[in-house]
C-alpha positions in Angstrom: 0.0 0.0 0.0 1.3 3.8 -0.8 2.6 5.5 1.7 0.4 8.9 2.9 0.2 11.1 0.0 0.0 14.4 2.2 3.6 13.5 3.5 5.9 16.4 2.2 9.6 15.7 1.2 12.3 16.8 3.9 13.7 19.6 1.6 10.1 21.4 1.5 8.9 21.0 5.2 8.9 24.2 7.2 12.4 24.9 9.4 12.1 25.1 12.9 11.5 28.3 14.1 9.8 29.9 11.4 6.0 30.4 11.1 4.3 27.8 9.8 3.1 27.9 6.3 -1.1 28.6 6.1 -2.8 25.5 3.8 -4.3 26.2 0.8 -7.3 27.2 0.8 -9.9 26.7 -2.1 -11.4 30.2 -1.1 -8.2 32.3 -1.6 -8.2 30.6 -5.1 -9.7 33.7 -7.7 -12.2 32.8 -9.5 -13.4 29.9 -7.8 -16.5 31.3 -5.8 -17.8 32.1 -9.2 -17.6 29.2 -10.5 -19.2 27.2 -7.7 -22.3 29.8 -7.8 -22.8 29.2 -11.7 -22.4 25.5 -11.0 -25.7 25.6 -8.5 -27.3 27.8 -11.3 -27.1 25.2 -13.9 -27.8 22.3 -11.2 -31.0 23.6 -10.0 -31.7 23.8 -14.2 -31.0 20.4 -14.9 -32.9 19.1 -11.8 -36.0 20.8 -12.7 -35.4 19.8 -16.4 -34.9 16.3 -15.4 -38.3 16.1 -14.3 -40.3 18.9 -16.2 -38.5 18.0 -19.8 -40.5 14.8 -19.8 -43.8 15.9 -18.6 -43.5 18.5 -21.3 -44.0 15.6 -23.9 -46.4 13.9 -21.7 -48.8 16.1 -20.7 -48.6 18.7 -23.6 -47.9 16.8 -26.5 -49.5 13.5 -25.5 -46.1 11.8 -26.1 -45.6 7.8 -25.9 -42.9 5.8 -24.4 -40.7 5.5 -27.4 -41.2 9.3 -27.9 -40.1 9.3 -24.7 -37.1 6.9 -24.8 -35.9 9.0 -28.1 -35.9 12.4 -25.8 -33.6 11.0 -23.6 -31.4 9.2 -26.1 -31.1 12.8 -27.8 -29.8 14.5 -24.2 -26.9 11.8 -24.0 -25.9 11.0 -27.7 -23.5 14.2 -27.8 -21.3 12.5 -25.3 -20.5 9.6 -27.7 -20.2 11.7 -30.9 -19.1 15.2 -29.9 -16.9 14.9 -26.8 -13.5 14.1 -28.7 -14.4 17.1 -31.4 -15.3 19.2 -27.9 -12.6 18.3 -26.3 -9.5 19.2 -28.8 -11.7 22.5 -29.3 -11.6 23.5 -25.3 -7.6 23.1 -25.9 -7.9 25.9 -28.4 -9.8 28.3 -26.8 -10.8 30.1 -23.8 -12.5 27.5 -21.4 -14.3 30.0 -19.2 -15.7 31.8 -21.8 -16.6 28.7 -24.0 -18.6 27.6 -20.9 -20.1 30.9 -20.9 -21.4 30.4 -24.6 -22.7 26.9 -23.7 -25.2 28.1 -20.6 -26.6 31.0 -22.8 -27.1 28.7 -25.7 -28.7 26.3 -23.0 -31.0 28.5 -21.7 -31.9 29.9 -24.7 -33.0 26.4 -26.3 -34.8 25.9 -23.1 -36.6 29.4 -23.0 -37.5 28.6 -26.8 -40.2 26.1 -25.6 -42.7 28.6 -23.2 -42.0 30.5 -26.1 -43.3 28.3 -28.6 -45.8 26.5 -26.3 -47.9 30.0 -25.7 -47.3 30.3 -29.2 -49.1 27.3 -30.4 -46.5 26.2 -32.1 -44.6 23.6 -30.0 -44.1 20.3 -31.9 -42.3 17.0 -30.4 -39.3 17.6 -33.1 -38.6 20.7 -31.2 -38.4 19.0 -28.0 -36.1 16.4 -29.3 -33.7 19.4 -30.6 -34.3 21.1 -27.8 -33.1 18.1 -25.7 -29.7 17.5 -28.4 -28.8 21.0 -27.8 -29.1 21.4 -24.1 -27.4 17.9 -23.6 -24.4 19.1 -25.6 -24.0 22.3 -24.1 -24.3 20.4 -21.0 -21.3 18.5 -22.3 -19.3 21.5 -23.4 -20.1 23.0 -20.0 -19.1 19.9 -17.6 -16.0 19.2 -19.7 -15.2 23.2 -19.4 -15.4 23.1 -16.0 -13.0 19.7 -16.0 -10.1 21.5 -17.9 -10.4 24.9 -16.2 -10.8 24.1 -12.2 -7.1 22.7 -12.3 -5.7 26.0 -13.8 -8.4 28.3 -11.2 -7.0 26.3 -8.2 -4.0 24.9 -8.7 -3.1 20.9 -9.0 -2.9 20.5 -5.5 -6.5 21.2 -4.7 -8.1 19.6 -7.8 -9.6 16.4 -5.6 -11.1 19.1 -3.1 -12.3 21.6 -5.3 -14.1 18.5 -7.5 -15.8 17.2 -4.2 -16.8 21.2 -3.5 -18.5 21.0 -6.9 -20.0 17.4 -5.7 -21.6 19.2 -3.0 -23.0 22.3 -4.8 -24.5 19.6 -7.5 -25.8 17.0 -5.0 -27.3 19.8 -3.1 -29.2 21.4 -6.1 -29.9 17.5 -7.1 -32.0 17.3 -3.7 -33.7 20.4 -4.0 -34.7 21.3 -7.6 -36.4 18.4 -8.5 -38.9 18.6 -5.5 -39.4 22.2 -6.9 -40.2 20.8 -10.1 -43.3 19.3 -9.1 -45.3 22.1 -7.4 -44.1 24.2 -10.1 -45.8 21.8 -13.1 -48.9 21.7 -11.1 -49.5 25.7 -10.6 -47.7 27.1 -14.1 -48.0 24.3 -15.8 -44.8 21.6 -17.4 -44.3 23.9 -20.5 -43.9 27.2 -18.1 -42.0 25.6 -15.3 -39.1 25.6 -18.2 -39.2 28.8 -18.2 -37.5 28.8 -14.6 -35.0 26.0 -15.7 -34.0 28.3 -18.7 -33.8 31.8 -16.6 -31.3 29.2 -14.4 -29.2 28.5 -17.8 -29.2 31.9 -18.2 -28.0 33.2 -14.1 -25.5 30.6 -15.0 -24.1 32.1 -18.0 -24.5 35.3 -16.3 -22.2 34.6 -13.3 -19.4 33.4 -15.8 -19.5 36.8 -17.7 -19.2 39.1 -14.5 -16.2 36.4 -13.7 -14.6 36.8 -16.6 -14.9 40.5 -16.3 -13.4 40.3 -12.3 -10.9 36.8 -12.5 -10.7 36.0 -16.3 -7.0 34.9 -16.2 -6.9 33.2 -13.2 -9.9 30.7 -14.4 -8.4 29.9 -17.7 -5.2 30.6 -20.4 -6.4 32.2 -23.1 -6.5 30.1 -26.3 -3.6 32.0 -28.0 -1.4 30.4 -25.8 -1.8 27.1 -27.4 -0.1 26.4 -31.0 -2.9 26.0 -34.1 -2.4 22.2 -34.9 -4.8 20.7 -37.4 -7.9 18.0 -36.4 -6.1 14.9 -37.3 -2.7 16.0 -35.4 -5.0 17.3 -32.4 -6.7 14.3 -32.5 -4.0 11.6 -32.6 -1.6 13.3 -29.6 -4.9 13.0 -27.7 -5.1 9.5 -28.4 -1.9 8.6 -28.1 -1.6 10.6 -24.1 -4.7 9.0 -23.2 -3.4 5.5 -23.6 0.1 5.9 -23.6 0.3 7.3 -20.2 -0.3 4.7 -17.7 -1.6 6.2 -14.7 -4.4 7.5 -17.4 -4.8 4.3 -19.3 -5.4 2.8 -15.6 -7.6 5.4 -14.1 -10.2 5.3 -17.3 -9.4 1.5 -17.6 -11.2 1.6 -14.0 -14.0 4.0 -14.6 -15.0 2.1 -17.7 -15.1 -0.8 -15.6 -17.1 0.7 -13.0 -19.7 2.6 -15.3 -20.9 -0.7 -17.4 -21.2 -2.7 -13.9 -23.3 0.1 -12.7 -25.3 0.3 -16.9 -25.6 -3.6 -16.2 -27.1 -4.3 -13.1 -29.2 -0.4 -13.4 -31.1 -1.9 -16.6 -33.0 -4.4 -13.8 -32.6 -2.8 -10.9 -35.8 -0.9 -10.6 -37.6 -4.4 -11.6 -35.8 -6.5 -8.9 -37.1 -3.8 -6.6 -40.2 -4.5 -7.7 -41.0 -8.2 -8.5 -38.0 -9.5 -5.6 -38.1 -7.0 -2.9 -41.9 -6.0 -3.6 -41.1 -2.4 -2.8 -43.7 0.1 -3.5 -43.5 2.9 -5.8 -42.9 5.3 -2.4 -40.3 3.4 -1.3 -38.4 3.6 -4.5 -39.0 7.1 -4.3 -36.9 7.1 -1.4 -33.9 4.7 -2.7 -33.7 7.0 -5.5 -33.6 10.0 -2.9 -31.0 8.8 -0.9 -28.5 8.7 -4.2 -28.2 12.6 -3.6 -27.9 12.3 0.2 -24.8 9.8 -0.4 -23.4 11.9 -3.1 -23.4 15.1 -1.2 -21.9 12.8 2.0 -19.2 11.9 0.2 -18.7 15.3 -1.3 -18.3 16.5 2.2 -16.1 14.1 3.5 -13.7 13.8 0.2 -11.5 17.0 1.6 -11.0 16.2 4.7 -10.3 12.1 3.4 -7.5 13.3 0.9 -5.9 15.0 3.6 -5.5 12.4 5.7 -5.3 10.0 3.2 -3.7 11.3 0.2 -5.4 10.7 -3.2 -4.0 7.5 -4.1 -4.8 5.5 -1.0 -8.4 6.6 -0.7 -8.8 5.8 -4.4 -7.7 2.5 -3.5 -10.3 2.0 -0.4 -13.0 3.3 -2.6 -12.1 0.9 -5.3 -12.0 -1.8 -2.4 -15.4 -1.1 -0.9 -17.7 0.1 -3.7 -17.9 -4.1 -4.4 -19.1 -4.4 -1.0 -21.4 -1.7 -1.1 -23.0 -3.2 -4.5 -23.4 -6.7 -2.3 -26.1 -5.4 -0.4 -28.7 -5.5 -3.2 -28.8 -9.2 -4.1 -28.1 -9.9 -0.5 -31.3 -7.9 0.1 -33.2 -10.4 -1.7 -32.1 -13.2 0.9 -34.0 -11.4 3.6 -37.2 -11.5 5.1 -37.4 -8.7 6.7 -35.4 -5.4 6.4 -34.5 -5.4 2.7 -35.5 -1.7 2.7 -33.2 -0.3 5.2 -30.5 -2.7 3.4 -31.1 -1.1 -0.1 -31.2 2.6 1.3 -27.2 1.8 3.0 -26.2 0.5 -0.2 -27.7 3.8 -2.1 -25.9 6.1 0.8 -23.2 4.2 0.9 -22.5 3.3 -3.0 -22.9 6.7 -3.7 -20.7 8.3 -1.1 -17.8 6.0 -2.5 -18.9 6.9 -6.2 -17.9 10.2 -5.5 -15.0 10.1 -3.5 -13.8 7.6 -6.2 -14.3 10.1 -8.7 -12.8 13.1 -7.0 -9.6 11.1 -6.3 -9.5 10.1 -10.1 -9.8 13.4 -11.4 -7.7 14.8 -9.2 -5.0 12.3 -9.9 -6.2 12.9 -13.6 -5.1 16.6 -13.6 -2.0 16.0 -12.0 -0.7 13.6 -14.7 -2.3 15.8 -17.4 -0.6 19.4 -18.8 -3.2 22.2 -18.9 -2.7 21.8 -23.0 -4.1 18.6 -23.6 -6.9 18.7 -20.4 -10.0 18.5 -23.1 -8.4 16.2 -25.0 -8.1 13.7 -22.1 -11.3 14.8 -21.1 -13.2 14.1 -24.0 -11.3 10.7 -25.1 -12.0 9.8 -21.4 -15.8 10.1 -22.0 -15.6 8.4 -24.8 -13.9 5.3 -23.7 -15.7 5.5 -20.2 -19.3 6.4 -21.4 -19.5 5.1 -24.6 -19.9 1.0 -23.6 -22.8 2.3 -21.6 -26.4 1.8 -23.7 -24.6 -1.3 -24.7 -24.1 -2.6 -21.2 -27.6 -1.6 -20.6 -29.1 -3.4 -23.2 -27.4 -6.8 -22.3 -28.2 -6.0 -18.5 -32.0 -6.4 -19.7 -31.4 -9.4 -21.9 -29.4 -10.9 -19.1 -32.7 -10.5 -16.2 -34.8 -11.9 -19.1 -32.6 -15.0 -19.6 -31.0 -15.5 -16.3 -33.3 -13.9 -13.5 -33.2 -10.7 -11.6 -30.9 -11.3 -8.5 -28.2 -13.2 -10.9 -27.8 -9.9 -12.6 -27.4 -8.6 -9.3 -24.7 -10.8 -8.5 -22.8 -10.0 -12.0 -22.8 -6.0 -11.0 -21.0 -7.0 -8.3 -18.5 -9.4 -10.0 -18.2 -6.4 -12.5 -17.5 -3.5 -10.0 -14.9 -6.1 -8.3 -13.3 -6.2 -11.7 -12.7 -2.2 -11.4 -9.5 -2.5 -9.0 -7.8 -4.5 -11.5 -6.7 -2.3 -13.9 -5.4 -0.2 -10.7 -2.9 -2.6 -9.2 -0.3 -1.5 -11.5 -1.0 2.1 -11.2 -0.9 1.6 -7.3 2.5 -0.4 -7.4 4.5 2.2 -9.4 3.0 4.8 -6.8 4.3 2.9 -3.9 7.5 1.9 -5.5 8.1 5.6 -6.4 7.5 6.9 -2.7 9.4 4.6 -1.4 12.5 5.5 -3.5 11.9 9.5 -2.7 11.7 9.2 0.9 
């Protein structure tokens, strides 16, 4: 096991006698605060457009459930077809201000359907543009935020600052949808966008007066990377990704990770149902307790890498997020209590999930220069979201053809799986320690 990460070398700890050296702090970093407050502006918008977007085509335009299953398919297809082309161009250009663009053109896609809807003109093709759009700003925006939060706070806070923006997100995700509901009931689902949009467009608005106050501390202009063509771009992303090993490792493992969780997902809310016998309010309140474990873990991530160090609480959330994922088919073996059971593995799953994550991206940023972070971004979505709809559909094939709590068992095995690809990764970490000290 890696020694403690937070351990400084001999040569850079403080003589005696001298004052001791203040810790970073996230909110001396410029630029920062800003970010965090446009960050709950678009949360609370996707949250209430997570819930509204659908009741839009449901209530107004008396949409089915393939109409339905096509909406959602357009909110996500941009991460498998535009996140490499997104990527190379957020190593061109200004991140900050390219995440600026992406919230306005959000909210304006948003704000389009009130407009149309009061109009008489609202038509299900619109929502399902409406829905490409947002989702690929959405990209745009998240993978912004990636490649600029190492430049606003510096390397050695990356893990931190990601959990902060875990919190702010998780905390919007427990808020904002609850809003949603009241909201479609007295102004009606086309209307209640109209709130999600104004969101988008507070968002966007928060960036500009950044830019405006901190613009060079939140990102290097896009001069200060050479003009390569798409194919040269392209291939030296490529190449970094899986070239470098602690990369090939780290997105080796979140791969990993994201098709056990695409498998056993696919069934989940079935085996809930026809194993557990759980009723539609107590999957209500599994689901709510994702957001509850996700902002736990966002608040203990900080204090965790401190202690810790990045690596070896990577490696205990790799260890235990298996163990966590047990608790649902083991929940089937009970006669009693299978509830409480599947709420600790929905805290507890989640709470790892994010402190996995955080550690990842921090070590991520350290082992990436600030020229090639959308590049490694966007090949990293690729290779670590793109195997998802397929493990979906063979997680539903799989229930049909071997029963529900085997599939439950298999998203275990899977998740297990996820550590693998890390061994190496934490060997050469230890290895290299131990030589330095």
């Amino acid at each position: 096991m890696p020694v403690n990460e937070s351990a400084e070398p001999m040569s850079q700890r403080q003589a005696p006698g001298l004052p001791a050296k203040t810790p970073p702090r996230l909110r001396d970093r410029p630029g920062f605060g800003t970010l965090m407050v446009s960050v709950a502006f678009g949360a609370i918008s996707t949250g209430i457009l997570n819930v509204a977007n659908d009741l839009v085509a449901i209530y107004a335009l008396d949409a089915n459930a393939t109409q339905i299953g096509f909406l959602n398919a357009a909110e996500s297809v941009a991460f498998l077809f535009l996140a490499i082309p997104a990527g190379i161009m957020l190593d061109r250009v200004n991140r900050v201000k390219t995440m600026f663009w992406a919230q306005l053109a959000a909210g304006s896609a948003i704000l389009s359907v009130p407009l149309a809807w009061s109009l008489g003109l609202l038509g299900y093709p619109q929502l399902v543009v409406v829905s490409f759009l947002v989702g690929a700003a959405g990209m745009v925006w998240g993978m912004g935020a990636g490649s600029a939060l190492p430049a606003i706070v510096g390397r050695d806070l990356v893990s931190a600052a990601f959990a902060r923006k875990e919190t702010v997100d998780t905390s919007a995700g427990i808020i904002s949808p609850g809003l949603a509901g009241p909201l479609v009931a007295v102004i009606s689902a086309p209307f209640t966008l109209l709130v999600a949009g104004t969101a988008n467009l507070l968002a966007a608005a928060t960036l500009l007066w950044g830019l405006r106050t901190a613009a060079k501390s939140a990102a290097p202009p896009g001069e200060a990377t050479p003009r390569i063509g798409f194919r040269q771009s392209f291939g030296e992303g490529l190449r970094f990704t899986l070239k470098h090993s602690a990369i090939r490792a780290l997105v080796s493992s979140s791969a990993i990770t994201n098709m056990g969780l695409a498998f056993g997902s696919a069934v989940e809310t079935l085996y809930f149902v026809k194993v557990l016998g759980f009723t539609p309010q107590a999957i209500g309140l599994v689901i709510s307790m994702i957001a509850v474990g996700g902002l736990c873990g966002s608040l203990a991530v900080p204090a965790l890498v401190a202690r810790l160090g990045e690596t070896r609480l990577l490696a205990y959330s790799a260890l235990f997020l298996p163990l966590s994922v047990v608790l649902v088919p083991l929940a089937g073996n009970l006669t009693a209590g299978s509830l409480i059971v599947v709420i600790a593995h929905s805290v507890l799953y989640n709470a790892l999930m994010v402190s996995y994550n955080a550690t990842a991206y921090g070590l991520l940023a350290r082992a990436t220069p600030d020229t090639m972070m959308g590049r490694q971004q966007g090949f990293r979505l690729v290779f670590t979201m793109g195997p998802v709809p397929l493990l979906g559909i063979i997680g539903g094939l799989a229930g049909d053809a071997l029963g529900l709590q085997p599939v439950m068992w298999i998203w275990v095995g899977v998740t297990a799986c996820a550590g693998l690809p890390l061994l190496s990764f934490w060997t050469a970490t230890g290895r290299r320690r131990h030589e330095s000290a």
